[in-house]
C-alpha positions as CSV (number, residue, x, y, z in Angstrom):
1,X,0.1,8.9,-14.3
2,X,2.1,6.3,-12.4
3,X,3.3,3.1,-14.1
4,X,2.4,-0.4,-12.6
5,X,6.0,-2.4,-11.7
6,X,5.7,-6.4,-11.4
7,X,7.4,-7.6,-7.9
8,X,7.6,-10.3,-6.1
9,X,6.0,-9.5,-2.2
10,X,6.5,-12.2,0.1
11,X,7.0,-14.9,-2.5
12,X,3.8,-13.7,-4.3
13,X,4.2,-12.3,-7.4
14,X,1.7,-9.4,-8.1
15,X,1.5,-5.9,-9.9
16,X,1.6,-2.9,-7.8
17,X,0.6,0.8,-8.6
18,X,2.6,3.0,-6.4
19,X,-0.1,5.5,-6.6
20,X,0.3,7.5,-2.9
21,X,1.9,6.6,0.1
22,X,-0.7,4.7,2.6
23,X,-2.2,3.4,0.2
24,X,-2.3,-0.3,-1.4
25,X,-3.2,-0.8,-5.1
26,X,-2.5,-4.4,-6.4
27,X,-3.7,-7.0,-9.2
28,X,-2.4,-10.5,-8.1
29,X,-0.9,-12.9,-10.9
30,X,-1.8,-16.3,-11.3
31,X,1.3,-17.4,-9.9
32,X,3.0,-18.5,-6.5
33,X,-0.3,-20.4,-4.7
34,X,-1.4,-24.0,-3.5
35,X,-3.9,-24.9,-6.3
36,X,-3.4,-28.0,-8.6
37,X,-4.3,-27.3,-12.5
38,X,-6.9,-26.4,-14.2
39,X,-6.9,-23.7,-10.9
40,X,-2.9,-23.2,-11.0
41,X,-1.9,-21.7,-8.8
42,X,-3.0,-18.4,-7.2
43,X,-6.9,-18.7,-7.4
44,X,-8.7,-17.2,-4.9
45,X,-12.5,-17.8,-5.7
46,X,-14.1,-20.6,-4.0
47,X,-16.7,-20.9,-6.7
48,X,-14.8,-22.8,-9.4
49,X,-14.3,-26.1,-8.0
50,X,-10.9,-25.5,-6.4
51,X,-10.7,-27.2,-2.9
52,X,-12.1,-24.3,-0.3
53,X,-9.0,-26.0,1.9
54,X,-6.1,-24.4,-1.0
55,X,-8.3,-21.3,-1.9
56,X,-7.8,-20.9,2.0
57,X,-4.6,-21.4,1.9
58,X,-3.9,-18.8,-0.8
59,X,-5.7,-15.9,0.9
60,X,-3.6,-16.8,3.5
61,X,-0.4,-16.2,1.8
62,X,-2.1,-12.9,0.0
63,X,-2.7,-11.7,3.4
64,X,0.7,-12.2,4.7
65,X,2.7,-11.2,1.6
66,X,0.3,-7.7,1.4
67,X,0.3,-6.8,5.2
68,X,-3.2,-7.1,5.7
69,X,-4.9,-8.0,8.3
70,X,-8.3,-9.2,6.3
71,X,-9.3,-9.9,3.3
72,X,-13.1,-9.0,2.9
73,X,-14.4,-10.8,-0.7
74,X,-18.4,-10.6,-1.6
75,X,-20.3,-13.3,-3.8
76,X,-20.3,-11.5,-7.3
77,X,-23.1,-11.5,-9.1
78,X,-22.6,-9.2,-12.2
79,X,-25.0,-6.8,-10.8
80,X,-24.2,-3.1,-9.0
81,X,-24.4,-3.6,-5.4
82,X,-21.9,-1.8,-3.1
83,X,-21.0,-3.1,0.1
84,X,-19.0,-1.9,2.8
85,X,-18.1,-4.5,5.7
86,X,-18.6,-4.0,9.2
87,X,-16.1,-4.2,11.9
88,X,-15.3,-7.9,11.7
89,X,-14.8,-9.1,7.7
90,X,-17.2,-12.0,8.2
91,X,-17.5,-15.4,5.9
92,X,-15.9,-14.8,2.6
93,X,-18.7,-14.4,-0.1
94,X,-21.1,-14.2,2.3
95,X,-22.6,-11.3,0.8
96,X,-23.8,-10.6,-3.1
97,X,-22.4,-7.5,-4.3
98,X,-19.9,-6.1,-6.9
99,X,-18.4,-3.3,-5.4
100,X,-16.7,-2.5,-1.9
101,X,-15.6,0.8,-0.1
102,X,-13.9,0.7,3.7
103,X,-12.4,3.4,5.8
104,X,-10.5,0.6,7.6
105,X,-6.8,0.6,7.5
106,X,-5.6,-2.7,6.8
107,X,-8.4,-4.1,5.6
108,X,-7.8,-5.3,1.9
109,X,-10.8,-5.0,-0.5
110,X,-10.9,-8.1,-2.7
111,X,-12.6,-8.6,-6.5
112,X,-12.4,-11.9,-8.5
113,X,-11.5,-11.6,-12.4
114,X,-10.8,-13.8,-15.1
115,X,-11.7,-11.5,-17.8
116,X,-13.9,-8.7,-16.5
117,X,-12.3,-5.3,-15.5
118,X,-11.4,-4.7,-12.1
119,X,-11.6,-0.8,-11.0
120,X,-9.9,0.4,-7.7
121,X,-11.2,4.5,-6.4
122,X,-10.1,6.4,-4.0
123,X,-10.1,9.8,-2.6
124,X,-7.0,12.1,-2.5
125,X,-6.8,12.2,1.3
126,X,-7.1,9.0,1.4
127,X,-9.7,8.5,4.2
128,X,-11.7,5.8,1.9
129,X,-11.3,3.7,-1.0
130,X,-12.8,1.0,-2.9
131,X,-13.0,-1.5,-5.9
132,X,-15.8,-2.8,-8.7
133,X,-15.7,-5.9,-10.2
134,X,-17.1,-4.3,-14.1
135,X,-17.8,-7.3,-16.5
136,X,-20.1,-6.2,-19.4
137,X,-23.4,-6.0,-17.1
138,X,-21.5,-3.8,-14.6
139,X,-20.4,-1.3,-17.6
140,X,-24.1,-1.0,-18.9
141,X,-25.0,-0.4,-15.3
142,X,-22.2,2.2,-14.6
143,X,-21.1,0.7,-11.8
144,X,-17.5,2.2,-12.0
145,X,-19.3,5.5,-11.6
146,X,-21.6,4.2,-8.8
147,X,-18.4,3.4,-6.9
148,X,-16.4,6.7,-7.6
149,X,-20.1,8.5,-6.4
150,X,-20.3,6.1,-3.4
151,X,-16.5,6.9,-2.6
152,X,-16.7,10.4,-3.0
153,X,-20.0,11.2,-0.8
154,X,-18.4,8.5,2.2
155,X,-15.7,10.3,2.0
156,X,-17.0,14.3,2.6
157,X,-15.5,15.2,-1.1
158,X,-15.8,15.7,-5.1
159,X,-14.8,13.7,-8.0
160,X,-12.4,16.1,-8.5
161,X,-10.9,14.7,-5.3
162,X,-10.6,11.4,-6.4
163,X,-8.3,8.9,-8.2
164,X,-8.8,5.7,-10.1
165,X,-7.1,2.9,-11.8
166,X,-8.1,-0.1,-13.7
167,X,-6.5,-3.2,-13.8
168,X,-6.1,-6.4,-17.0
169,X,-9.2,-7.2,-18.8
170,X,-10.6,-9.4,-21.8
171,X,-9.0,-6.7,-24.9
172,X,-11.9,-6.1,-27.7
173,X,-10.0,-8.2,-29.7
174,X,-10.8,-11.3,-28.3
175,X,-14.4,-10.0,-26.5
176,X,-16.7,-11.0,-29.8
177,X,-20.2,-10.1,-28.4
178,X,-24.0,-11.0,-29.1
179,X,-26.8,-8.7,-30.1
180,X,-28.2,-8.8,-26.3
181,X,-24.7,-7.1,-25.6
182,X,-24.9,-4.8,-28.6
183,X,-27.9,-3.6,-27.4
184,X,-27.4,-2.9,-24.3
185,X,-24.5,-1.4,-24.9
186,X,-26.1,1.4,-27.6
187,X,-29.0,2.3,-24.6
188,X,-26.2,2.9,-22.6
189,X,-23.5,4.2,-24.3
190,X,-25.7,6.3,-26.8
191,X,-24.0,7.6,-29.7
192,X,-20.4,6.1,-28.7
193,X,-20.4,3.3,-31.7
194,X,-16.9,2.9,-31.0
195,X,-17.3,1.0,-28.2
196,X,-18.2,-1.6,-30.2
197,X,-15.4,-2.9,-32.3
198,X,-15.4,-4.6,-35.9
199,X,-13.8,-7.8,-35.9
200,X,-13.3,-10.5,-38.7
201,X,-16.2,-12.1,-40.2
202,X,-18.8,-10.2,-39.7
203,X,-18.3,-10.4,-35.6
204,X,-18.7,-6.9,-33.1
205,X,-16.6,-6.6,-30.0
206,X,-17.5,-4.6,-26.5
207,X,-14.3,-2.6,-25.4
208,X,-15.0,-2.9,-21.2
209,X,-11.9,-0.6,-20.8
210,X,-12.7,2.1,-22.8
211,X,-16.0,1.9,-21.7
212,X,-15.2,2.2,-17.8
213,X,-12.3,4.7,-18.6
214,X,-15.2,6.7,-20.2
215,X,-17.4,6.7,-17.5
216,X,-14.8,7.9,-15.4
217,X,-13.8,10.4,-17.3
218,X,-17.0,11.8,-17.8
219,X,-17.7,12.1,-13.9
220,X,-14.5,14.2,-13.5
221,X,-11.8,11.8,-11.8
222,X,-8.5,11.0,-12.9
223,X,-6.9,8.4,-13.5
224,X,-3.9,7.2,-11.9
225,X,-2.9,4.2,-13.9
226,X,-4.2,1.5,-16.3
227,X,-3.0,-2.0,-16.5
228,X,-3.3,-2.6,-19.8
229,X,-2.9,-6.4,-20.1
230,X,-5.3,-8.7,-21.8
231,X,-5.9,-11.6,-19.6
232,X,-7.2,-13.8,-22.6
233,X,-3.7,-13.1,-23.9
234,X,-1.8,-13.5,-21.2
235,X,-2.2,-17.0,-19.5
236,X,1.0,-17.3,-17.7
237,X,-0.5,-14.4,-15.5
238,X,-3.9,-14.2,-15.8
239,X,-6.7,-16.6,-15.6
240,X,-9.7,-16.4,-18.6
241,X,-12.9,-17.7,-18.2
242,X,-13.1,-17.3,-22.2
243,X,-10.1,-18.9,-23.0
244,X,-10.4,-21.8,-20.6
245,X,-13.9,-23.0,-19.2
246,X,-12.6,-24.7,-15.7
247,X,-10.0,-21.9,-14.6
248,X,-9.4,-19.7,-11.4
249,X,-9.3,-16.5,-10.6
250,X,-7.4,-13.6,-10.0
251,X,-7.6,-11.0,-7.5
252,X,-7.3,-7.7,-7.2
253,X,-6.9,-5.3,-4.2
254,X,-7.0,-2.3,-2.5
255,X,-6.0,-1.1,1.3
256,X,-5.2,1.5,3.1
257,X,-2.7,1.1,4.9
């Protein structure tokens, strides 16, 4: 398994898993962008009140820092749509979905977090990869697994022929979680009670990465590397939409190259 290293690309700093050669895996910091708090500095989402002129601004720098000659983002909607952009990127967010997968070189796949798990797939020649933006709903849904299936049968291959990675996420620690969440969780995790995590006072906690890394697991592709960071933890690097209500968000990305 290879280990993610923190650099500095470009004057952006960022975490990058060196995972094959071609091939771009990265999870963005919060650091290094245009954005005035509560958004310092980095965030890329245009849907948090940030001013669309900075969010510009700091795709911009992603994109030169990264090499990339687009940045395609969708409009997340914490369901399980896949989409895979045409020959021009179009508008940013243009599209509701909460997965993406592209044969293009150069084009950098981009998912929003500030809590939820990011997951990045790709296949072993590296002809295709792609990346799901798994928040609790997305779990429940399997998404992760949609994506690896989605990867795998674009691409001509198995899941024995692919690779993933996930990236920071919310730990169980600080995820306390209602009954809807419970719930959902037991119809789709059935039998896997230690998903859900005892906490003080009573309170149950959803482990998203355990969860995903599960699902992954059990559809036969390995992993290349986790990030294990807790963004509610870790505010000098990662925003939290628990931990503070008006906040950006980080990205995360994937590219061949």
């Amino acid at each position: 398994m290879s280990d993610w290293t923190r650099q500095t690309i470009g004057g952006i700093e960022c975490f990058i898993l060196p995972a094959a050669p071609g091939l771009l895996v990265a999870m963005l910091t919060r650091n290094d962008g245009a954005s005035p708090p509560p958004w310092d500095s980095l965030n890329l989402s245009y849907h948090v009140g940030d001013d669309p002129a900075r969010v510009n601004e700091n795709r911009a720098r992603v994109c030169a820092a990264l090499g990339l000659r687009s940045l395609v983002t969708v409009r997340q909607v914490h369901g399980a749509g896949i989409h895979e952009p045409g020959l021009e990127p179009g508008t940013p967010d243009a599209v509701e979905a909460d997965a993406l997968v592209t044969t293009r070189p150069g084009v950098g796949l981009g998912i929003k977090v500030a809590d939820c798990l990011p997951v990045f797939a790709w296949d072993t020649g590296l002809s295709r990869v792609g990346i799901a933006h798994c928040g609790w709903k997305g779990t429940v849904a399997g998404l992760a697994r949609l994506l690896a299936e989605e990867v795998a049968r674009r691409a001509g291959t198995t899941a024995g022929r692919l690779r993933c990675a996930l990236g920071p996420c919310i730990c169980p620690a600080c995820y306390p979680v209602g009954a809807e969440v419970i719930e959902r969780v037991r119809q789709a995790f059935p039998g896997q009670e230690d998903l859900l995590v005892g906490l003080d006072g009573g309170r149950v906690a959803f482990d998203i990465r355990a969860a995903n890394r599960r699902l992954l697991a059990g559809a036969g592709i390995e992993e290349a590397g986790s990030l294990d960071r807790c963004s509610f933890e870790q505010p000098a690097d990662f925003y939290s939409a628990r931990r503070d209500p008006v906040t950006g968000r980080n990205l995360a990305v994937i590219a061949l190259r």
